[in-house]
C-alpha positions as CSV (number, residue, x, y, z in Angstrom):
1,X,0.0,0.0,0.0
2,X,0.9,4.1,-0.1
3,X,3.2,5.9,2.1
4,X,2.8,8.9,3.8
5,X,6.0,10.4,5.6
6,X,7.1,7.9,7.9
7,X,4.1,5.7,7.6
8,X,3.5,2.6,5.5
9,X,-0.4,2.5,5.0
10,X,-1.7,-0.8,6.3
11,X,-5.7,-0.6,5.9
12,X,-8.5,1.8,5.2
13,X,-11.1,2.0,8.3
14,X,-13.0,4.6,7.5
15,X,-14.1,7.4,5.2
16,X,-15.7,10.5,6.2
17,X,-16.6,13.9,4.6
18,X,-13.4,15.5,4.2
19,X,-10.9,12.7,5.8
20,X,-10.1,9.1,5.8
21,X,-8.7,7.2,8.4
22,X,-5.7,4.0,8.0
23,X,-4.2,2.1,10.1
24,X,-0.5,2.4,9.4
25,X,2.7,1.3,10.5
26,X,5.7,3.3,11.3
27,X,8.4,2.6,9.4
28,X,11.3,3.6,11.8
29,X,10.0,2.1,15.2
30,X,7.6,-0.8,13.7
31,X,4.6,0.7,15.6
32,X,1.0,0.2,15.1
33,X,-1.0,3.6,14.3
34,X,-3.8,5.4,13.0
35,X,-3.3,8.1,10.4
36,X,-5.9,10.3,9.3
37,X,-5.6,12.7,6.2
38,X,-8.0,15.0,3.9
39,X,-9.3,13.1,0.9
40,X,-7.2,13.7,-1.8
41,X,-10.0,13.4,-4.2
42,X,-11.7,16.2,-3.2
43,X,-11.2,19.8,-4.1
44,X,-9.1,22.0,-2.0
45,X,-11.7,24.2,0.1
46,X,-9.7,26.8,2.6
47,X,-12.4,26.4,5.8
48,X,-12.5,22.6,5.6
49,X,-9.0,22.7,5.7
50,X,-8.6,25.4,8.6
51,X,-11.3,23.3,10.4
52,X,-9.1,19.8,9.9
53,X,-6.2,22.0,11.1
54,X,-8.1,23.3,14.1
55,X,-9.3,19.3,14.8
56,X,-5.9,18.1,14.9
57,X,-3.9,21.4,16.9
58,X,-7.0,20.4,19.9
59,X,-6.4,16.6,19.6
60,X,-3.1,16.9,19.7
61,X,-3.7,19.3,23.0
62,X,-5.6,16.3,24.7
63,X,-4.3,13.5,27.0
64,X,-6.8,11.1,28.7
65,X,-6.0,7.6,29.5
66,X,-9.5,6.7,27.3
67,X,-8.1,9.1,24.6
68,X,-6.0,8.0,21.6
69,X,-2.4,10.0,22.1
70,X,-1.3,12.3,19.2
71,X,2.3,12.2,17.4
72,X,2.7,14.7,15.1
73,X,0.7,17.6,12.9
């Protein structure tokens, strides 16, 4: 399967409006993780991007043991 950065797409779980979410394995450290991107076969729309940007910057802000952890933006 594709590649994004670092990791090696394993399996599509889900599609949504504007994202899609795959589990993935890091290439470096062999880790199981979850990767979620915009659709790249939609069109390039400025506010759905500012409000996947704004998703991510609070996700990443979050830490709860019930909570999935964040790695990178």
């Amino acid at each position: 399967m594709a590649r994004i950065g670092n990791y090696e797409l394993i399996d599509k779980l889900a599609t949504g409006g504007v994202a899609e979410i795959y589990r993935a394995r890091n290439v470096a450290t062999g880790e199981i993780v979850v990767v979620k991107r915009i659709r790249p076969d939609i069109d390039f729309d400025p506010e759905q991007h500012a409000g996947f940007e704004r998703e991510l910057s609070l996700a990443l802000m979050c830490t709860h043991k019930n909570l999935i952890r964040g790695f990178e933006h």
